[in-house]
N, C-alpha and C positions, 0 to 999 in steps of 0.2 A: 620407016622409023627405026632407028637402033635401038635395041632392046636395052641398052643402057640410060635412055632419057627420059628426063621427067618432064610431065607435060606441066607448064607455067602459060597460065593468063594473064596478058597486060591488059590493065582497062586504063582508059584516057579519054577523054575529048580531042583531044590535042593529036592530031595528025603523024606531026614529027616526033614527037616524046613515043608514040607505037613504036612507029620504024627505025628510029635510035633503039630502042631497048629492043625488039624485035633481033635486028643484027647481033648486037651484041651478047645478047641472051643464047641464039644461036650457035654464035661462036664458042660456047661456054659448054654446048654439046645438049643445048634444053630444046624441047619441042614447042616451038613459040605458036600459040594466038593471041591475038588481040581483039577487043571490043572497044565501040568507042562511047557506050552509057553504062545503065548499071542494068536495063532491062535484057540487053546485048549477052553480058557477062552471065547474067542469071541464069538464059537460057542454053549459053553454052554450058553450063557445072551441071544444067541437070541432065546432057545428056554427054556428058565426057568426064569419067574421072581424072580430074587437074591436080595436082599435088599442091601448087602455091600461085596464086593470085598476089598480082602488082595491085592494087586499085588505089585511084584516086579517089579523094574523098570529094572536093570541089568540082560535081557534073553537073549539066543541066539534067533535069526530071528527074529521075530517082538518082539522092545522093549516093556516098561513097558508104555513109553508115547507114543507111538504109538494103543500100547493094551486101555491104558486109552482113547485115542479119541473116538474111534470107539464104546467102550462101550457107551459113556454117547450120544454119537449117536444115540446108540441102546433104552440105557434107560436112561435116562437124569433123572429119579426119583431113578438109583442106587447109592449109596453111592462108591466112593472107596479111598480105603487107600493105599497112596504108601508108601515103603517099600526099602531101600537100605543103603548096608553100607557103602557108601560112605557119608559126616555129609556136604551137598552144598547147601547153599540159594538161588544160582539163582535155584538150580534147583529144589528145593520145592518149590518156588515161581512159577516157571513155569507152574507146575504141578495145583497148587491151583488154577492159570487162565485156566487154562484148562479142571478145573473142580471137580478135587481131592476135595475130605472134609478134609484131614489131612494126615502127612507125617510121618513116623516111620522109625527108623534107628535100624539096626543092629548089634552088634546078640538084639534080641528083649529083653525088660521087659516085660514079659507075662502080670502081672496087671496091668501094664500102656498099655500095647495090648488093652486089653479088656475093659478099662476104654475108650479110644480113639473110639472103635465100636460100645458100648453105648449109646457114645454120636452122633457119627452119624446116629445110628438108630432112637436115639429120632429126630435129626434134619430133617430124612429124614421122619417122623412121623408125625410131626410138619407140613413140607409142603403139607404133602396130605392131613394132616385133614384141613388146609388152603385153598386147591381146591376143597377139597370136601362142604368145607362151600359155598366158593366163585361160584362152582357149585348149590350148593341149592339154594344160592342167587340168582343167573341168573332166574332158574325155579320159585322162589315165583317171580320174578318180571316179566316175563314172564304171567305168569299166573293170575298174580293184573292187570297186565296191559289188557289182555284178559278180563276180568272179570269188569274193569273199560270201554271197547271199546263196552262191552254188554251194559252195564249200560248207556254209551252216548247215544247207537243207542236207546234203551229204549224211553230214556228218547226223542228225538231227535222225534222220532216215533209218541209217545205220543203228544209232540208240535205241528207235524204236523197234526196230525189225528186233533188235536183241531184247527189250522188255518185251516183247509181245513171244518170242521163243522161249523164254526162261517160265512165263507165264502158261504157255502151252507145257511144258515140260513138267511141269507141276501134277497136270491132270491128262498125263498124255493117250493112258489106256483108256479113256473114254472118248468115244468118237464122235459124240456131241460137242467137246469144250473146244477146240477150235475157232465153230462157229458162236463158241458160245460166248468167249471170249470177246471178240471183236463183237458179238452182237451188244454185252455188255456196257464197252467204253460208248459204242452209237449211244444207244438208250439214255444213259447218263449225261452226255453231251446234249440231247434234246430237252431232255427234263431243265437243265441247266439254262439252255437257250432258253427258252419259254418263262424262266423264271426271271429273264432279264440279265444274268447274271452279265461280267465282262466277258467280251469272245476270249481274251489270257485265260481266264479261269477254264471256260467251256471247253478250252482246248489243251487245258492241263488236264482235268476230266477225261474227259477223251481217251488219252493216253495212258491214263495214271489206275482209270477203274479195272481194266483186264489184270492189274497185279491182285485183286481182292483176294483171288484163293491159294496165289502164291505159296503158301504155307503149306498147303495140302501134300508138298513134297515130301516133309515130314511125319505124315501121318501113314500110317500101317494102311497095305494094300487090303488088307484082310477087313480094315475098317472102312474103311474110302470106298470100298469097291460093293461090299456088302448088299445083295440085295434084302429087301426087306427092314424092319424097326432094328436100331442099335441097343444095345443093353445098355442099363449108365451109367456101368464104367467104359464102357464103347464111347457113349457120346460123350463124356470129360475127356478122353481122347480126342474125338475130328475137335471139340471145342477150339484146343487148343491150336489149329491151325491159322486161328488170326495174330495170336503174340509171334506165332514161328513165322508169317509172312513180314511183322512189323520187324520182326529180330533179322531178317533175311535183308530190307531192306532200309533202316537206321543206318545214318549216318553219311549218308549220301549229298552230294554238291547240287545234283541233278534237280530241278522243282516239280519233275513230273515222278521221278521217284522217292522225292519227297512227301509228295500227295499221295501218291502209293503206300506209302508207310502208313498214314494216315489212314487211308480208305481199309487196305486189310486189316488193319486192327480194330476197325469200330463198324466194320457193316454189317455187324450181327448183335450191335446195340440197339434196345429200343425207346421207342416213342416214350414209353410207362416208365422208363428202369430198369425193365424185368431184362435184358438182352445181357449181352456176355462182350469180353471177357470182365469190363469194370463196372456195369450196372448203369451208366451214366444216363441221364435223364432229359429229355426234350430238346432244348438247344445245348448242353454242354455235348450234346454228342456233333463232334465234324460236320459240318454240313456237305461235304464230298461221303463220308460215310451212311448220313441218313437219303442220300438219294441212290448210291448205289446198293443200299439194303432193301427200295423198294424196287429198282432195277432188276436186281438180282431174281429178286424171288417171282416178279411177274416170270422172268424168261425161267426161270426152274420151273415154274406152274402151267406154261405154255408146250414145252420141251420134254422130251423123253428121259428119264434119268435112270440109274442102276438098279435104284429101289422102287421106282415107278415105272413100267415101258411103254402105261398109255399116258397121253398128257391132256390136260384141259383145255378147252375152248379158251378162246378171246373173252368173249363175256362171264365165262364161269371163274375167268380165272382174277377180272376185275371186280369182279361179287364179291370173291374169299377175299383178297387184297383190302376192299370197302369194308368189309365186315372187322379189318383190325385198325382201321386209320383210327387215330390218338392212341390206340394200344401198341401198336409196334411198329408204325409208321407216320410222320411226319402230315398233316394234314395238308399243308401250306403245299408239299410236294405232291400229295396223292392229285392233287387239283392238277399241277404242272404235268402228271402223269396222262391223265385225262387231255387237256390240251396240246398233247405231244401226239396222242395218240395215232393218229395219220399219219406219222412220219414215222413210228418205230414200228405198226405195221408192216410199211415199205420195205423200211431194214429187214424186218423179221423176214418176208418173204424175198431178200437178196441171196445169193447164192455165196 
């Protein structure tokens, strides 16, 4: 078979009407078979892709539109041409809803035959190079889109690797904050999770709570570092490490460093009012704030610090914590604290 020809189905009852179109289809350079019902025809389409079917509509047993349904069932990309010599609009019209590309009456004009399966072959040409495009389409866009979803998390990666540096750089002489850091944004995120909040949110969290002491950059070594009680003018100094982390990061496009702005300027506000830098009270304070103020201070209560170098138990350190809910922590969270608890143990104990 020449790899240039398209295979065409003649169906007929009719003997001589085959072998007439047969020859002459032939000659035309098409790869002829023929059937001579419609049960014939149906079983050749389902195992030979044909490009364009002749069929007659007037067969004994199954008709010509019967034979047409079941085809364009089979292959809804064959072309077929009905064929009858009876000259009926409804029932070329019928046929065309039903699928037919065009309608031929009998006894045939051979060149208007063949001009009529030309053009079906082009139109049914036409449609696959259409899907085949509109397939490629799918794949490049598929594939930009993959290749733009590398490039965010990249990119995304990279932001964070720099918040989570800038944040370490803050507190870098202590060799707790590190982990302290990243234990932070977990802790936060679980509390969150647990609270139901959206995963967007939990995962701004996440991200956003390790800026909290950002500020501290600005605060005296001499203060920061201090073992032992601060004098108070010492602590109106570290205070002010929450406005210098909120000043450090205002004004930002970013939404996790916008939440970071957020968070270090209000997670040393409390429950009561009594907290700092603006006294704000119950829910007017952040809610990223009121969870990483109870965050924060479990893992300072748990943790080795400059002015402490023993640290508390799990349980002693959920005692003290209990002993301030509605005073300087959020109830509603202390609760989400407690059902986190398994999971930020885990963290706690990650390396």
């Amino acid at each position: 078979m020449n790899a240039q020809q398209e295979t065409l189905l003649i169906v007929d009852d009719e003997e001589l009407i085959r072998q007439l179109l047969k020859v002459k289809f032939s000659a035309e350079n098409y790869q002829c078979l023929t059937a001579s019902n419609g049960i014939e025809a149906v079983e050749l389409v389902k195992g030979i892709q044909v490009a364009v079917v002749l069929l007659d509509i007037n067969m004994p047993g199954k008709t010509g539109i019967e034979t047409l349904k079941e085809i364009k069932a089979l292959r809804p990309d064959t072309e077929v041409i009905m064929a009858t010599a009876i000259n009926d609009i409804d029932v070329a019209l019928k046929c065309i809803r039903l699928g037919a590309y065009d309608y031929a009456i009998k006894p045939f004009n051979l060149e208007v035959l063949i001009h009529i399966t030309k053009r079906a072959l082009e139109h049914r040409r036409l449609i696959l190079e259409n899907r085949e495009y509109q397939l490629g389409l799918e794949k490049k866009v598929v594939a930009r889109t993959e290749e733009l979803r590398r490039a965010l998390n990249q990119l995304k990666e990279a932001s964070l690797d720099t918040i989570f540096r800038l944040s370490r750089a803050a507190e870098y002489k202590d060799e707790d904050t590190g982990t302290h850091i990243r234990r932070i944004g977990h802790y936060v995120a679980e509390i969150a999770n647990t609270m139901g909040l959206p995963s967007e949110q939990v995962e701004a969290f996440l991200y956003a709570a390790p800026m909290h002491d950002i500020g501290k950059i600005g605060i005296p070594d001499h203060i920061l570092l201090k073992p032992g009680k601060l004098t108070p003018e010492e602590w109106e100094i570290m205070k002010q490490h929450t406005v210098i982390g909120a000043s450090i990061l205002e004004g930002a496009t970013s939404e996790v460093i916008k939440q970071g702005a957020v968070i270090a300027l209000n997670h040393h506000e409390r429950w009561d009012g009594s907290g700092y830098p603006n006294g704000l009270k119950g829910e007017n304070i952040p809610l990223g704030g009121r969870i990483t103020a109870i965050a924060d201070v479990f893992d300072a209560l748990t943790s080795k610090r400059p002015y402490r170098p023993s640290s508390f138990s799990v349980p002693e350190a959920l005692k003290m914590i209990e002993a301030n809910v509605g005073k300087q922590f959020d109830p509603e969270i202390y609760q989400a604290l407690q059902g986190s608890l398994k999971n930020i143990l885990t963290i706690r104990q990650s390396p």
